[in-house]
C-alpha positions as CSV (number, residue, x, y, z in Angstrom):
1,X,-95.6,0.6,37.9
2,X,-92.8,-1.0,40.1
3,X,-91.0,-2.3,36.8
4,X,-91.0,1.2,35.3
5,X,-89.8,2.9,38.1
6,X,-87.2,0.3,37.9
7,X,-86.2,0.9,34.4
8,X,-86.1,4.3,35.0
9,X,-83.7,4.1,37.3
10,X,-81.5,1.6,35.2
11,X,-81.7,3.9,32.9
12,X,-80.4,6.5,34.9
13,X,-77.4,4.5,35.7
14,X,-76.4,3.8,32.5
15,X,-76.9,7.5,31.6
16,X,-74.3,8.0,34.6
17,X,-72.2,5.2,32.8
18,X,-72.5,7.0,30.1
19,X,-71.3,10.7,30.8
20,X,-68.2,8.8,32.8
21,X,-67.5,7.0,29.6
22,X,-67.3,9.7,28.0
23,X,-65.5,12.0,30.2
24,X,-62.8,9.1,30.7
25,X,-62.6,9.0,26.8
26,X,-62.7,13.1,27.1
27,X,-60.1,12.6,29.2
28,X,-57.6,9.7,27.3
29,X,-58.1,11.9,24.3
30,X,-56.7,15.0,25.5
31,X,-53.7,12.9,27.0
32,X,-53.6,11.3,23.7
33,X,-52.9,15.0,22.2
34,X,-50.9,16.4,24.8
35,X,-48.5,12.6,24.1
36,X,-48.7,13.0,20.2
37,X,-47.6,16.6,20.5
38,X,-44.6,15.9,23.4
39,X,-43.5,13.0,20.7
40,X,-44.1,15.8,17.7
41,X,-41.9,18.3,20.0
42,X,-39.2,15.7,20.4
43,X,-39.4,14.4,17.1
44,X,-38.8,18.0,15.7
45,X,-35.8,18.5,17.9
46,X,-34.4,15.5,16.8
47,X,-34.6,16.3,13.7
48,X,-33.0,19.3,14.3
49,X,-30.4,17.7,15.9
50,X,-30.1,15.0,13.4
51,X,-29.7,18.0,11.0
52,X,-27.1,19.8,12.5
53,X,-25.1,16.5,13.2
54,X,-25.1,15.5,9.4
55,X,-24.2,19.5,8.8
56,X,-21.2,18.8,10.7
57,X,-20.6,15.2,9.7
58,X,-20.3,16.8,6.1
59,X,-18.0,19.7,7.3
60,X,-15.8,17.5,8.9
61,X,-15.3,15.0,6.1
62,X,-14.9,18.0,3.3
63,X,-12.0,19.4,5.6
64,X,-10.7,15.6,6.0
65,X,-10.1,15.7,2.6
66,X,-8.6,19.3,2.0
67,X,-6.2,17.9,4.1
68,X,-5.7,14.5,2.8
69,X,-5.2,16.7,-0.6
70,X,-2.8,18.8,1.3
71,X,-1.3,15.5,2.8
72,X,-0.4,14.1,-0.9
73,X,0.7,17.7,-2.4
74,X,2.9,17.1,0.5
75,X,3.8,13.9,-0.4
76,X,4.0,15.1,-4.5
77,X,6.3,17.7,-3.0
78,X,9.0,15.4,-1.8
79,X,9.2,13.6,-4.2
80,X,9.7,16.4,-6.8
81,X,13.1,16.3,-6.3
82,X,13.3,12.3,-7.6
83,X,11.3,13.4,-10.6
84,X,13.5,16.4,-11.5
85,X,16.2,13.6,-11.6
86,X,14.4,11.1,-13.7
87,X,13.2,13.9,-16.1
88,X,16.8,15.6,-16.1
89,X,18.7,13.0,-17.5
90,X,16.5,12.4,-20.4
91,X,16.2,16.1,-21.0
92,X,19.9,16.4,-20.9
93,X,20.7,13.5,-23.7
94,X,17.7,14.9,-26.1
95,X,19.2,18.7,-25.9
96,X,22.7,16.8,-26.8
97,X,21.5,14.6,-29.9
98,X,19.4,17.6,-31.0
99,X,22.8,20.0,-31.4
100,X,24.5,17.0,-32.8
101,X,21.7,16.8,-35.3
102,X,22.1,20.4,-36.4
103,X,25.8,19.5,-37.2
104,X,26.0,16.6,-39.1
105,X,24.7,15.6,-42.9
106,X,25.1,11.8,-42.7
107,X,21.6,10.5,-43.0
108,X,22.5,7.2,-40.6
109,X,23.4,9.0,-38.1
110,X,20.8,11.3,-38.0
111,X,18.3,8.3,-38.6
112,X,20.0,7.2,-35.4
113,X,19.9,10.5,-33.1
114,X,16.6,10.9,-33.9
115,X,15.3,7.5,-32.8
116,X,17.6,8.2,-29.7
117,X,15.6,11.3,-29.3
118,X,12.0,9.7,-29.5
119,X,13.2,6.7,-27.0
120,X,14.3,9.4,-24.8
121,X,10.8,11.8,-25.2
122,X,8.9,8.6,-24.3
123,X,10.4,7.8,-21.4
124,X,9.3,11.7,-19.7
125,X,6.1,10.7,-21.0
126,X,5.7,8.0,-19.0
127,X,7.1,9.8,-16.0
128,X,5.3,12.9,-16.1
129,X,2.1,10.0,-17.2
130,X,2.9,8.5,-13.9
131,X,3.2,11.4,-12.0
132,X,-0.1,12.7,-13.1
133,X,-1.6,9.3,-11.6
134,X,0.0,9.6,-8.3
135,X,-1.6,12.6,-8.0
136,X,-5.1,10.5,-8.5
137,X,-7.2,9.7,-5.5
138,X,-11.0,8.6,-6.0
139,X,-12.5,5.4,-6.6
140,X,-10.4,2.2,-7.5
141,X,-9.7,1.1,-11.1
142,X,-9.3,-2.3,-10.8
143,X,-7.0,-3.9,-13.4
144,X,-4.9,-7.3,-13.1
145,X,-1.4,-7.0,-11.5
146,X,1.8,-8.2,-10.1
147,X,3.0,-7.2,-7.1
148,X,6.6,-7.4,-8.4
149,X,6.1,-4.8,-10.9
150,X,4.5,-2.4,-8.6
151,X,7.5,-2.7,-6.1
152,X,9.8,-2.4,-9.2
153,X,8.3,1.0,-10.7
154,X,7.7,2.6,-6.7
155,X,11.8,1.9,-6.1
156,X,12.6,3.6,-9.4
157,X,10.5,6.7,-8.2
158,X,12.4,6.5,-4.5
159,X,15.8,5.0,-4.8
160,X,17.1,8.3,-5.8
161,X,14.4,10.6,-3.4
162,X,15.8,8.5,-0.2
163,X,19.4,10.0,-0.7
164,X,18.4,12.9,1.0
165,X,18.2,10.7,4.2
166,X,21.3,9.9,5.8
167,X,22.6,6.3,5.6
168,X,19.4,4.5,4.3
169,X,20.1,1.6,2.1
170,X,17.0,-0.2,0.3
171,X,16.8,-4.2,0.1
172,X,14.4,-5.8,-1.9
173,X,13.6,-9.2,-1.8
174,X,11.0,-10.8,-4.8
175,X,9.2,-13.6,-4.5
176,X,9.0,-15.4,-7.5
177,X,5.9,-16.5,-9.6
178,X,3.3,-14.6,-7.6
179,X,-0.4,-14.9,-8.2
180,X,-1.7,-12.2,-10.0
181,X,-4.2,-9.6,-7.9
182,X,-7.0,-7.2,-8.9
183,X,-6.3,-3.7,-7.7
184,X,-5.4,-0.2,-8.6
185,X,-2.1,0.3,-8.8
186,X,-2.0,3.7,-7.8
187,X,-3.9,2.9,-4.7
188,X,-1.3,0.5,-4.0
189,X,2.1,2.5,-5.1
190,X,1.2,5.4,-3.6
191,X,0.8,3.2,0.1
192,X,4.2,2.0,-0.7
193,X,5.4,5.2,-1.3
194,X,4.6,6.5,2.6
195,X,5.3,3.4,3.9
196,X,9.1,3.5,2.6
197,X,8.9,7.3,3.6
198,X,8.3,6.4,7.2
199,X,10.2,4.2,7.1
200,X,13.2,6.5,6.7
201,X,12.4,9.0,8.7
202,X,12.2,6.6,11.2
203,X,15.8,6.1,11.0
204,X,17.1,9.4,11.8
205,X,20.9,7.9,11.9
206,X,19.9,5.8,9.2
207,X,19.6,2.4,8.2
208,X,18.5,-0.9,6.0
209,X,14.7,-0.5,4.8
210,X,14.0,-4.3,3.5
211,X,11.1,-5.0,1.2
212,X,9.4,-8.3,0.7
213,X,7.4,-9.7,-1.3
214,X,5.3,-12.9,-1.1
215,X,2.6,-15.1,-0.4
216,X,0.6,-15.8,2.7
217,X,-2.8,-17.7,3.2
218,X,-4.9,-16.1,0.4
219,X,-3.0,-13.4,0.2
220,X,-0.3,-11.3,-1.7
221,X,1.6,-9.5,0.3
222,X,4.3,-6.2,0.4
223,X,6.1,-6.2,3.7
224,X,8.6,-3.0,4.5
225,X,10.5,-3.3,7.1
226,X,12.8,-0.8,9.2
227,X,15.1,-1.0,12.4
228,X,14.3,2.6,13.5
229,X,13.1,4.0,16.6
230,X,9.9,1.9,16.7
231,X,6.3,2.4,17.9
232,X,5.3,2.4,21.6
233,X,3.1,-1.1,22.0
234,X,0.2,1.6,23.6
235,X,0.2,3.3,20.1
236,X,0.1,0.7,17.7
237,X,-4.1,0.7,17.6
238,X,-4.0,4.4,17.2
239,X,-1.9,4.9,14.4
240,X,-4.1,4.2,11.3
241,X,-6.7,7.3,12.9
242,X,-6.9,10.8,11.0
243,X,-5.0,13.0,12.1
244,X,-3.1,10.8,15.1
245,X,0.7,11.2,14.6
246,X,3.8,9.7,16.6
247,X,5.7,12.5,14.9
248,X,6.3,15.9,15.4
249,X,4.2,18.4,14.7
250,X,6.0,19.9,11.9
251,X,7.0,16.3,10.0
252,X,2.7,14.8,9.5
253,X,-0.2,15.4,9.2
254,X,-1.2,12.0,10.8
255,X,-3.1,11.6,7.5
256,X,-0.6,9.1,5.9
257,X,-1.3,5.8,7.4
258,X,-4.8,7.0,7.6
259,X,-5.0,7.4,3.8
260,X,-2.8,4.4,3.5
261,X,-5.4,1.7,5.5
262,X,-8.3,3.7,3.6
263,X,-6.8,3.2,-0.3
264,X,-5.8,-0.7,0.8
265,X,-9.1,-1.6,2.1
266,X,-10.8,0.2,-0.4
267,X,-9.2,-2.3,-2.9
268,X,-10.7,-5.3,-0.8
269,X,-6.8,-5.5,1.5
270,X,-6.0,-5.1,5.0
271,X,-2.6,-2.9,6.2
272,X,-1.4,-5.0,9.2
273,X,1.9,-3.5,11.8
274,X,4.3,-5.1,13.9
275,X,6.6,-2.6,16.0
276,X,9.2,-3.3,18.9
277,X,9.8,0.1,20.7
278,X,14.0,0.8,19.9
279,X,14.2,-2.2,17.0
280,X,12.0,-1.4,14.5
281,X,8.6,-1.8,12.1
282,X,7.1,-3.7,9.7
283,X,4.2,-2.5,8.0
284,X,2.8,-5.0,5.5
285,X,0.2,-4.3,2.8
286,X,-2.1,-7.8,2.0
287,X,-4.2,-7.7,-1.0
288,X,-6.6,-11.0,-1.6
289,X,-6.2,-13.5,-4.9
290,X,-7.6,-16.0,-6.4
291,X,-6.6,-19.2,-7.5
């Protein structure tokens, strides 16, 4: 009787046990819930958030590049009046050796004129053809190339542009037997292209704007160098960001060197600057070979 009564009242224990078990688990399990929904609540708002930061991640790149579109119209705009030269001239003798054509029988001549004529219609094809590329801006096509020739075909697009600018003179200094690099060349020219243009305007009384060409560690390298009004040492790391400009407002965008670092190092480069405040810059473009 005494061990019954006993186990009776063990058994009421763990009964006790039991509902205390229970209402502790009762109890985890509803802060359980109440935790999974707080981390469902924040979750959601996260994601919200997250949402409403790519939405604006995605606005702020498409209007990035409206205006680095508006930035190169710009850029096609200046030098429209280069073009118009290059495309004159050609125009000019082909309107001459076509009347001369009309006038004359001898078959030698005309045989002549007219070879004159085609020699002359190729060469605004291959302006207007490199135009048109200018204007392209996407991924790179990577073809072989030398440096030289780049350098060669951007100063026949701005010798005659940079007349406009008071008292600017170009130097150009080649390197001989470069290695070859693998790059788009319209990445490259059009970098060259706004580097010579800043170059100039940053020479309001004028100037010399040198251009090098050349080797260094495993590099190829275009170097163009001004002695202009120079960039403020505080300034130099901020001037390859969107939209900063040491200009005023009405001459950039503060897209070009922007653009410029973006279309190098897309081609596997770097876009390196040395400035003294009052004496002048060098911007130089490095693009990687191989041996």
């Amino acid at each position: 009787m005494e061990e019954y009564e006993r186990l009776k009242k063990r058994i009421q224990e763990l009964e006790i046990e039991l509902e205390d078990i229970k209402s502790l688990t009762d109890t985890r399990g509803r802060l359980l819930d109440a935790h999974i929904k707080e981390l469902n609540d924040v979750y959601a708002a996260l994601n919200d958030k997250f949402t409403e930061l790519k939405e604006k991640t995605e606005r702020l790149k498409s209007i990035e590049n409206e205006l680095i579109k508006a930035n190169k119209l710009s850029a096609l705009g200046e030098l429209a009046e280069s073009i118009a030269h290059e495309i004159k001239n050609p125009l000019i003798s082909i309107q001459g050796f076509a009347k001369r054509i009309q006038k004359i029988d001898d078959k030698e001549k005309i045989d002549r004129y007219s070879k004159f004529i085609e020699k002359e219609a190729g060469r605004l094809s291959d302006v207007l053809t490199r135009l048109l590329n200018f204007s392209r801006m996407g991924e790179p096509r990577i073809e072989t190339l030398n440096i030289n020739d780049i350098v060669d075909d951007t100063i026949l697009f701005m010798e005659y542009h940079l007349t406009r600018f008071k008292n600017v003179r170009l130097e150009v200094i080649k390197a001989d037997s470069l290695p070859f690099v693998r790059a788009d060349k319209i990445h490259i020219q059009q970098c060259l292209v706004n580097l010579i243009m800043n170059a100039a305007q940053a020479m309001p009384e004028g100037g010399l704007i040198k251009i090098r060409t050349g080797v260094e560690k495993d590099y190829v390298f275009i170097s163009v160098t001004d002695n202009g009004i120079g960039i403020k040492k505080e300034l130099l790391d901020r001037i390859f960001e969107p939209f900063y400009t040491t200009k005023e407002k009405e001459d950039g965008t503060g897209l070009g060197l922007s653009l410029c670092k973006r279309l190098i190092e897309a081609n596997k480069g770097k876009i390196e600057v040395e400035s003294i405040e009052g004496k002048g810059s060098t911007f130089k473009i490095l693009l990687p070979y191989k041996n």
